[in-house]
C-alpha positions as CSV (number, residue, x, y, z in Angstrom):
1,X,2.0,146.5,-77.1
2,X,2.7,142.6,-76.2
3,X,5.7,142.9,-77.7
4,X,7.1,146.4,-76.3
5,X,6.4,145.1,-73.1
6,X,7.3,141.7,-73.2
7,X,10.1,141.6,-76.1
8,X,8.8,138.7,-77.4
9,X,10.8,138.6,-80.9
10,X,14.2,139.6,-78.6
11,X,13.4,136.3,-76.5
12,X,12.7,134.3,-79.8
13,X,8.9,134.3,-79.1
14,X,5.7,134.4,-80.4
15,X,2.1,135.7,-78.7
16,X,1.0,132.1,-79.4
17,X,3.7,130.3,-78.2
18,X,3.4,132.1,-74.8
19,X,-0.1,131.3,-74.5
20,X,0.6,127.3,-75.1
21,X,3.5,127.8,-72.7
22,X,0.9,129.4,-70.2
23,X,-1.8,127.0,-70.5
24,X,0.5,124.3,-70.4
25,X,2.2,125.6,-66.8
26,X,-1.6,126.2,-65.8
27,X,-2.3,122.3,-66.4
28,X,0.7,120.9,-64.6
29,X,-0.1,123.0,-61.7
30,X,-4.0,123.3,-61.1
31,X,-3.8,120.6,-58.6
32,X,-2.7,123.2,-56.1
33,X,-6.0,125.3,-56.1
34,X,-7.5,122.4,-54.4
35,X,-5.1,120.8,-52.9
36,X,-3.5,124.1,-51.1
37,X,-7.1,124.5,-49.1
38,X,-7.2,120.6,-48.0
39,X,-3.8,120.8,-46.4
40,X,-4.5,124.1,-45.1
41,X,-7.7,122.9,-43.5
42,X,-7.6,119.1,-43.0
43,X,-9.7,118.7,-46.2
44,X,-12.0,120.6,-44.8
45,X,-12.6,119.3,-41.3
46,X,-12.0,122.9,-40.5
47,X,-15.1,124.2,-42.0
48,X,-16.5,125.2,-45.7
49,X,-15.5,129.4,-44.8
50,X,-12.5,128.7,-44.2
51,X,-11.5,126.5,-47.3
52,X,-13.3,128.9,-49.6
53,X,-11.3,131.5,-48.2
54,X,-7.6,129.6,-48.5
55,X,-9.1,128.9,-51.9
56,X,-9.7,132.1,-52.8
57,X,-7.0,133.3,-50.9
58,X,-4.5,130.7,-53.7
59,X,-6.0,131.7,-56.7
60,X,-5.5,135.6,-56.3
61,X,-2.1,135.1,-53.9
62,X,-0.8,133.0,-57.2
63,X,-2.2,135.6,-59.6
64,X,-0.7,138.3,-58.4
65,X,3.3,136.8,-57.8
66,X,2.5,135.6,-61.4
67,X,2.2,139.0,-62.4
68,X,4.7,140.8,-60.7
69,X,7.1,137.7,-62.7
70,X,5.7,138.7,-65.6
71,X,6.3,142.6,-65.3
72,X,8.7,143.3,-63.0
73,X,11.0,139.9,-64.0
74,X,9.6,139.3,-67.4
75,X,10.1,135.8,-67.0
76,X,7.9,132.8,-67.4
77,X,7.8,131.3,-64.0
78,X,4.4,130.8,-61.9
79,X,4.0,130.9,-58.2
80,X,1.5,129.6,-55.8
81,X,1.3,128.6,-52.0
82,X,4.5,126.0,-52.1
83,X,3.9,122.7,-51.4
84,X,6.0,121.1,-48.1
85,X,5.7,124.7,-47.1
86,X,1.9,124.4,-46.6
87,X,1.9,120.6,-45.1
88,X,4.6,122.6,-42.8
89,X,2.3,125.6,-42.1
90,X,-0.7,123.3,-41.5
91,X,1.6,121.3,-38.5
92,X,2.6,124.7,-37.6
93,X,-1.0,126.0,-36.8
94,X,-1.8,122.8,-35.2
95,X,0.7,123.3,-32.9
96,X,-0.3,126.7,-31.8
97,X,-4.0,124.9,-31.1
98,X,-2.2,122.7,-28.6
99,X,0.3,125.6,-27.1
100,X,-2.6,127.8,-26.8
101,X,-5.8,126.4,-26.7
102,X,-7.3,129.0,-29.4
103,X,-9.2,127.5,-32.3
104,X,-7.9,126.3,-35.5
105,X,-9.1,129.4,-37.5
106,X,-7.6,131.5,-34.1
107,X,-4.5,129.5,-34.8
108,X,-4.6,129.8,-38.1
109,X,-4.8,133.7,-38.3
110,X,-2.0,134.3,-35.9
111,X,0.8,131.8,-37.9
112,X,-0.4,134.3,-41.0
113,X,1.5,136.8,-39.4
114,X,4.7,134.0,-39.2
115,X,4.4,134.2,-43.3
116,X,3.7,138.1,-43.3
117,X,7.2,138.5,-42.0
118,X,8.5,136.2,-44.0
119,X,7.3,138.1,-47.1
120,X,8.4,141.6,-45.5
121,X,11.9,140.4,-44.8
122,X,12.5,138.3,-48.6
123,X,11.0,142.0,-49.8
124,X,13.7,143.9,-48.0
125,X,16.6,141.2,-48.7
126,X,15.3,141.6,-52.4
127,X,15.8,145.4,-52.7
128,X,19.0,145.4,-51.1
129,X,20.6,142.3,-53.5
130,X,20.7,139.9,-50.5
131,X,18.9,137.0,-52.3
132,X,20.9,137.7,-55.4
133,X,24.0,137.6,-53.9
134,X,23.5,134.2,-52.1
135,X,22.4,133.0,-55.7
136,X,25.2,134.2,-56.8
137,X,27.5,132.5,-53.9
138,X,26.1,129.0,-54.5
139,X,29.5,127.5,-56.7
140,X,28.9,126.7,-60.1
141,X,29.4,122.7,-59.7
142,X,26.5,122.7,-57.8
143,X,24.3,125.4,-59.4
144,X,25.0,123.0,-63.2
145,X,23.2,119.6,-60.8
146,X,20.3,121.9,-59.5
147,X,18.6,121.5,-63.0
148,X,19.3,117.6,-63.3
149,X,18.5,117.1,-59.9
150,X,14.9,118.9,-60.3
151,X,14.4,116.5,-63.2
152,X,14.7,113.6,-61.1
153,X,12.6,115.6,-58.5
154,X,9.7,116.0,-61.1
155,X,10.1,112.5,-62.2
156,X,9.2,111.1,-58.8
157,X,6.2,113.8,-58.3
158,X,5.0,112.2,-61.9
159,X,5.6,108.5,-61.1
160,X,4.9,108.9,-57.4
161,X,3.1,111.2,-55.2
162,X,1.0,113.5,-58.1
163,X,-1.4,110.0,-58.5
164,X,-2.0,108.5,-55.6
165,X,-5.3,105.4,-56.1
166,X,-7.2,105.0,-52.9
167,X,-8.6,101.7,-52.8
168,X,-11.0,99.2,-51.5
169,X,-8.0,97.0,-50.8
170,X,-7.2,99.1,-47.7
171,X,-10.1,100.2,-46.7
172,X,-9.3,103.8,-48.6
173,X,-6.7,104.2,-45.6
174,X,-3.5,105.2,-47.6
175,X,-2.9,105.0,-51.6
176,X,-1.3,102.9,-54.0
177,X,0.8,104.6,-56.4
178,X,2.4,103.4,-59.7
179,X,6.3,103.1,-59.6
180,X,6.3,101.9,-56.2
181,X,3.1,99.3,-56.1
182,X,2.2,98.7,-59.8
183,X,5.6,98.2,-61.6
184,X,7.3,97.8,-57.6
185,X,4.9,94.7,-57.4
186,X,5.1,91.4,-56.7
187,X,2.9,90.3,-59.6
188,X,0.2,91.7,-60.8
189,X,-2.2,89.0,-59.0
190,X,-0.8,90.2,-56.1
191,X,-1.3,94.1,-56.5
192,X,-5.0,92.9,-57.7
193,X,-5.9,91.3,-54.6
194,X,-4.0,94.5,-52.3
195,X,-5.9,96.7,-54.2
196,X,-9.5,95.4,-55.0
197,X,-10.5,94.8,-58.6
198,X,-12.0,98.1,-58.7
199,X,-9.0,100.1,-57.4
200,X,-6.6,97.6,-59.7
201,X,-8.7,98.6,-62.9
202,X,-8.3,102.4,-61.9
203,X,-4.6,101.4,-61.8
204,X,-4.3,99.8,-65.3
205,X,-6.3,102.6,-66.6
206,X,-3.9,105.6,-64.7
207,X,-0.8,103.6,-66.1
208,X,-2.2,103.4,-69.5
209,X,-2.7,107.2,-69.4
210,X,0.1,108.2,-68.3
211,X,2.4,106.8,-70.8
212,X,0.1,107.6,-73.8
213,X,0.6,111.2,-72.7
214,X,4.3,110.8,-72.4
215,X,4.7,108.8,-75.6
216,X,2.5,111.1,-77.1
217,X,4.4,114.6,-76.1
218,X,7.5,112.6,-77.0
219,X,6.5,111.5,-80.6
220,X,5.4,114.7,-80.9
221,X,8.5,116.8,-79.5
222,X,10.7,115.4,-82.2
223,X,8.8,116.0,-85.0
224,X,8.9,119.6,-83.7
225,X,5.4,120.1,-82.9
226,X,5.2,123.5,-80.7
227,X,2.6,122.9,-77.6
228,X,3.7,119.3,-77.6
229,X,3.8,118.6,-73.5
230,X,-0.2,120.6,-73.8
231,X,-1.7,118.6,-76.4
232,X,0.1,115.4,-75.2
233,X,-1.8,116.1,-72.0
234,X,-5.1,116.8,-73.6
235,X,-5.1,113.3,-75.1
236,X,-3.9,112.0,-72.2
237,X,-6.8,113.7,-70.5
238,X,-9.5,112.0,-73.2
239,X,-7.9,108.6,-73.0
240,X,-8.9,108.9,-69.2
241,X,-12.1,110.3,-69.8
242,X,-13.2,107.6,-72.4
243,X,-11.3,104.9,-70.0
244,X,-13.5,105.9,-67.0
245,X,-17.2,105.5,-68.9
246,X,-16.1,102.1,-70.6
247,X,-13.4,100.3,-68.2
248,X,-14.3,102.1,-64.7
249,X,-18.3,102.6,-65.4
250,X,-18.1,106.2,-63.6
251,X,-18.7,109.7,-65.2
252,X,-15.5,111.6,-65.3
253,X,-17.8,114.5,-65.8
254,X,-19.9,113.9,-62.8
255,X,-18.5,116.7,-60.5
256,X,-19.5,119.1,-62.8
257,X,-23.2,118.2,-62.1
258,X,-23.3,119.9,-58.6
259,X,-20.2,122.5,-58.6
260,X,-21.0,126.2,-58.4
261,X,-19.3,128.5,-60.7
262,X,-19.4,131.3,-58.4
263,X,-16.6,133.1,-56.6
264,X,-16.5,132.6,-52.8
265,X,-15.4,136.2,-52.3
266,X,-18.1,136.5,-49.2
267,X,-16.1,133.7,-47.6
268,X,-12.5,135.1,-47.9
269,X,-13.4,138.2,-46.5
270,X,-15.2,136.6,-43.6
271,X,-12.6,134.2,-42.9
272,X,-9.1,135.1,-44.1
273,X,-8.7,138.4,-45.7
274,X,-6.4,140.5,-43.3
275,X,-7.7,138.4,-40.6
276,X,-4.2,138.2,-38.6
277,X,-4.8,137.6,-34.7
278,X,-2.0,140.3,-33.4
279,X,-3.0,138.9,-30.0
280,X,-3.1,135.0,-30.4
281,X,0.3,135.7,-32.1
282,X,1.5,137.4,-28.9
283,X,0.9,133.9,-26.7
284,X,2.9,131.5,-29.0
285,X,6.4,133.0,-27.9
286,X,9.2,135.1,-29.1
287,X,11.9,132.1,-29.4
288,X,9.2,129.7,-31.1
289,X,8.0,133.2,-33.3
290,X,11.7,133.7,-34.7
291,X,12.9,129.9,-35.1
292,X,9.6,129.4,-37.3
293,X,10.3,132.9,-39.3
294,X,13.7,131.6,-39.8
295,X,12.8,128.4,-40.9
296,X,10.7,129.5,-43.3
297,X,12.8,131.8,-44.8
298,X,15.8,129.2,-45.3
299,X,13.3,126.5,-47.0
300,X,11.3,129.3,-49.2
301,X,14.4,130.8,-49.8
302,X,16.8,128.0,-51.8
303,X,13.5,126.2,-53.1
304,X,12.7,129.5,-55.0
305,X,16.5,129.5,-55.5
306,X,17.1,126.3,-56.8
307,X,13.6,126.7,-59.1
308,X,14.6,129.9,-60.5
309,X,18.2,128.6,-61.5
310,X,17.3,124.7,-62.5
311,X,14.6,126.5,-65.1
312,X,15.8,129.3,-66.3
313,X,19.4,126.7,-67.1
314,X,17.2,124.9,-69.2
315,X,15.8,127.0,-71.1
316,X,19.4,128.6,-71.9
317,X,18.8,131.6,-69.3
318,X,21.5,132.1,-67.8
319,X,25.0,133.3,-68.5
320,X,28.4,131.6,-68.6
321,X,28.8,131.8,-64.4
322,X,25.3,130.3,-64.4
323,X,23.6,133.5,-63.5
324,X,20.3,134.9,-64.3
325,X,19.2,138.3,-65.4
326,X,16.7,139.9,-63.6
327,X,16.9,137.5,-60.3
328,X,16.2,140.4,-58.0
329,X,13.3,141.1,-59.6
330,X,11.6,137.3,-59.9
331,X,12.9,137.3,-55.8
332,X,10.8,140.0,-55.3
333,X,8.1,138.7,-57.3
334,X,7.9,135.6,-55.0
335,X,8.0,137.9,-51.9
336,X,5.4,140.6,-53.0
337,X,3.3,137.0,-53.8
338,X,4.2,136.1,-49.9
339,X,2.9,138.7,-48.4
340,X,-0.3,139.0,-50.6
341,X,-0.8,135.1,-49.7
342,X,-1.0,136.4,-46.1
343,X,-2.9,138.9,-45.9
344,X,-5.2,136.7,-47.9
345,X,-5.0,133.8,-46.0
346,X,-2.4,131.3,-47.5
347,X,1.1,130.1,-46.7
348,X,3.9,131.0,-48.5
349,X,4.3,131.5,-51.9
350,X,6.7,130.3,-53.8
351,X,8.5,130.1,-57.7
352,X,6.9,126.6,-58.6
353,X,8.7,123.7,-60.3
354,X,5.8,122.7,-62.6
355,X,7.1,125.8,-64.3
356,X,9.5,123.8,-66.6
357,X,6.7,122.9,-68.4
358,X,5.9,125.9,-69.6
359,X,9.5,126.7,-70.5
360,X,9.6,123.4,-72.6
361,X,6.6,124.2,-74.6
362,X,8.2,127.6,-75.6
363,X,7.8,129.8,-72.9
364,X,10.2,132.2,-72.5
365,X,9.4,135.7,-71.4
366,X,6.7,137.3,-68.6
367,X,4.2,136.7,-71.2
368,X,3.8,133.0,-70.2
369,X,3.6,133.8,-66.4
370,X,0.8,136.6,-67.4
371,X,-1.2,133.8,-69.3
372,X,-0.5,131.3,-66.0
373,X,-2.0,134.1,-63.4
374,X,-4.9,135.0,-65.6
375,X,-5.8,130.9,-65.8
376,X,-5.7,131.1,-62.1
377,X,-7.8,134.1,-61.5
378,X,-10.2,132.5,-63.8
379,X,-10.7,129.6,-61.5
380,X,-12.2,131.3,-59.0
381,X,-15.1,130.7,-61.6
382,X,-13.9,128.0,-63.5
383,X,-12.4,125.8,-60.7
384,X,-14.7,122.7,-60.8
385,X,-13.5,122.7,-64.9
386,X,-9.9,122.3,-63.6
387,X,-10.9,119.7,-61.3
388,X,-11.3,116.6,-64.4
389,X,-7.8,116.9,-65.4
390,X,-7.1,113.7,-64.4
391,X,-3.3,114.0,-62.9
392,X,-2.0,110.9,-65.1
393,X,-2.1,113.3,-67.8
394,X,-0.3,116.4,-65.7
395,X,2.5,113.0,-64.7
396,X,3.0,112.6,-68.7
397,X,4.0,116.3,-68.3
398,X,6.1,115.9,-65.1
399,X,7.7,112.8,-66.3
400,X,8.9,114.1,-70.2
401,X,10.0,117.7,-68.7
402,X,11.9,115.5,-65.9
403,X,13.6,113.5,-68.9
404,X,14.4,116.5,-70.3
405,X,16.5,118.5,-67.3
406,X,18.4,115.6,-66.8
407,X,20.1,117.0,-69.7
408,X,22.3,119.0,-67.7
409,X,24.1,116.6,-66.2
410,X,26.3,116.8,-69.5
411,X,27.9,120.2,-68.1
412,X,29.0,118.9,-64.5
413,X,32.3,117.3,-64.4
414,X,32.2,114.2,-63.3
415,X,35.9,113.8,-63.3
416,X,36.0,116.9,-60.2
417,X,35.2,115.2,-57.3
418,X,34.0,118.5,-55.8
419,X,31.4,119.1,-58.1
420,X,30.5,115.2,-58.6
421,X,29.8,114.5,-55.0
422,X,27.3,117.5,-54.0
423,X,25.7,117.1,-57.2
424,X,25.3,113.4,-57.1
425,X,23.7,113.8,-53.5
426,X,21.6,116.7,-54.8
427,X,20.7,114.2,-57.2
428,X,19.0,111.6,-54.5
429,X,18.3,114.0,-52.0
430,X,15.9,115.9,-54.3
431,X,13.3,113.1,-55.1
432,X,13.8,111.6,-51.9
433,X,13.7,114.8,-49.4
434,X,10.8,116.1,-51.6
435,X,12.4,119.6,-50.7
436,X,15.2,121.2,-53.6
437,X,15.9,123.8,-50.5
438,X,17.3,121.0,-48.1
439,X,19.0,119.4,-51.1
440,X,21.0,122.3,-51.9
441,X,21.6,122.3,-48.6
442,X,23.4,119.0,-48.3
443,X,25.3,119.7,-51.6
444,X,26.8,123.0,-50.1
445,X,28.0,121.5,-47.0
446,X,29.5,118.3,-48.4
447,X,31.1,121.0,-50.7
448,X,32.4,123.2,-48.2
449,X,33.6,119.9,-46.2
450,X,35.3,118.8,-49.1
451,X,37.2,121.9,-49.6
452,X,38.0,122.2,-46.4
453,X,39.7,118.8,-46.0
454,X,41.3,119.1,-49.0
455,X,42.8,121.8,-48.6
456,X,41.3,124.1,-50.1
457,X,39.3,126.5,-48.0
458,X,40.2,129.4,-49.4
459,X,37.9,128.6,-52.6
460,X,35.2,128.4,-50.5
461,X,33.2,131.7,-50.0
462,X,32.3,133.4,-46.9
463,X,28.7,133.5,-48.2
464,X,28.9,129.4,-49.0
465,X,30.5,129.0,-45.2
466,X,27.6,131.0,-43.6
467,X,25.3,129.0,-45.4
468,X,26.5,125.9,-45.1
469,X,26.3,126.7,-41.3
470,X,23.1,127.9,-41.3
471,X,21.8,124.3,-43.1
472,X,24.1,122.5,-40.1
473,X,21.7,124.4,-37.5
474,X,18.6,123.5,-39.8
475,X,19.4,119.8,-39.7
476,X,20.8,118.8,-36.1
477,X,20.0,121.8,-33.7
478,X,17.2,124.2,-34.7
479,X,14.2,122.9,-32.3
């Protein structure tokens, strides 16, 4: 059955292998279930409903794209409510509060509607080959540096902003993190007294964690070990766990004292499910309505692009002309995920780059994706179990599949000045932006530029110049 549907031995697959692969995506991606409801409701400031419902509301919205991938794409990439699109969304609903005076939840309920279109119109660009043939217009230079670029990307996430240490140092304010204020430190004296001795031990510990893992998917990635990025995070995961009751004195453990296991379905129907406010969306304004749809789109758009194409070249998907079989179907996936994120009551759903992980343990087909969806269904029970992977161990992940994707660098020619240049500010623009939509943005207009003044327009597609207008507007006149 598995492997009719599936073709798992086609692929070069096993059942097995798909399941590590799943389980593995699953781990380098929980954080969202959590995360995704704090930025959509100031950590809760905006009341227990309506969390439970955008958590609810991200574990079945990221099920069910994860399933039409694995189905309708058979391919082994996850989706969930993207990240920078949901800090977006949140400052998007908080200005609909000041522009109309409704309530957050009012304001909330109305801006679904903003990522209901979006998810209707990605739908009918799908089915018609839109998407696919702006994939297919991006030039190959730049399409070779998406992968690389992505590495550095997830390299950051794992050394940066995945573990952020709030301290007593600061009063808790903002966190320390560990490329830029352990090993971007003065001294360590220094980061101790910033920090607090508590918050410097949690430090030492996260550090020490972190490079065990990596180290320890590494040692075991060349001896050939299959599931090596999962198991490197499980020991990861105990050498935090141990760390915290002898170093720390706390009980890593301790959340699960109090959790509740059970499903806040009562919530999400209360709160979020097909709760759009037709009227409330009537009062924020046509021109407002249509330059947030549009935005939206762009971002969602070459962030599922540049995901899709930095993965699947990887893991050896793609052709010679660095295209991908069965992109409109994973583009659909991604919008049928949309639209089921709003009627449920999330923002916009999106391919996720934590997916390389899974393609570096193995994964390969729809197989890993359906393993992936079911994980995330199953923490609508089981979320407070997901909660004690401590995210040094998801960094190890981050940081080796990062390593790994720089790989591709070794296919751009650096001796072409038309590839080298976007690529190389794909390259920085990635990590730094935080967005892989805005960085394929810069590298198709300095490509375009670059043709142009050199003479060589006529290379350039009318697709690529449409584009590469359409990121102009995005960066100096969209309002």
């Amino acid at each position: 059955m598995l492997e009719k549907v599936f073709k798992l031995k086609e692929n070069g697959t096993t059942v097995k292998t798909e399941v590590v692969a799943g389980i593995t995506t699953f781990m380098t991606m929980a954080y969202i279930i959590a995360l995704n409801p704090n930025l959509l409701t100031n950590f809760g400031a905006e009341g227990v409903q309506l969390w439970n419902g955008v958590f609810m509301a991200t574990c079945v919205a990221s099920a069910v794209g994860m399933f039409c991938m694995a189905f309708l794409a058979n391919k082994p990439f996850a989706l969930a409510p993207g990240m920078g699109l949901n800090s977006f969304f949140a400052v998007v609903v908080g200005n609909i509060v000041a522009m109309t005076g409704m309530s957050y939840v009012a304001s909330f309920r109305a801006a679904l509607i903003i990522i209901l279109i979006e998810g209707i119109v990605f739908v009918v660009l799908s089915i018609f080959n839109v998407r696919e043939k702006i994939v297919e217009s991006i030039p190959l230079g730049i399409r070779l540096g998406i992968s690389p670029a992505i590495g550095l990307m997830l390299m950051n996430i794992g050394l940066g902003s995945n573990v952020g240490i709030y301290a007593e140092g600061n009063g808790f304010t903002t966190p320390f993190f560990v490329m830029r204020d352990f090993f971007g430190a003065l001294t360590p004296s220094v980061l101790q007294t910033n920090m607090g001795d508590a918050g410097y031990a949690t430090m030492i510990l996260t550090v020490v964690t972190m490079f065990v893992g990596l180290f320890a998917i590494v040692a075991m990635a060349k001896k050939g070990i299959k599931g090596a990025v999962l198991f490197g995070m499980l020991i990861a995961s105990v050498v935090y766990w141990v760390g915290s009751f002898a170093f720390l004195g706390t009980n890593p453990f301790a959340s699960l004292t109090t959790a509740s296991f059970v499903p806040p379905v009562a919530d999400m129907l209360e709160t979020t499910f097909f709760k759009f406010n037709f009227a409330g969306f009537a009062e924020i304004g046509w021109f407002t309505v249509i330059t947030l749809i549009v935005t939206f789109c762009v971002i969602d758009m070459f962030d599922t692009i540049g995901t899709l194409v930095g993965t699947a070249s990887r893991a050896g998907m793609v052709d010679e002309e660095g295209n991908m079989p069965n992109m409109k179907e994973a583009l659909l996936s991604d919008a049928v995920g949309t639209i089921v994120g709003a009627c449920t009551g999330t923002s916009t759903v999106t391919t996720f780059v934590e997916s390389a992980s899974g393609v570096e343990a193995g994964g390969r087909t729809g197989m890993t994706a359906l393993v992936t969806g079911l994980l995330f269904l199953a923490c609508m029970f089981l979320a407070p179990i997901a909660a004690i992977i401590p995210a040094a161990a998801t960094s190890a992940a981050l940081i080796y599949v990062g390593v790994l994707m720089l790989q591709g660098l070794q296919n751009v020619d650096f001796n072409d000045m038309d590839q080298m240049v976007p690529v190389a500010l794909m390259l920085i623009g990635m990590p730094v932006s935080g967005s892989i939509g805005h960085a394929i943005g810069i590298g198709l207009i300095s490509y375009t530029i670059m043709k142009i003044f050199g003479g060589k327009a006529k290379e350039v597609s009318a697709l690529t110049y449409i584009i590469s207008a359409l990121f102009l507007v995005k960066f100096f006149l969209a309002v």
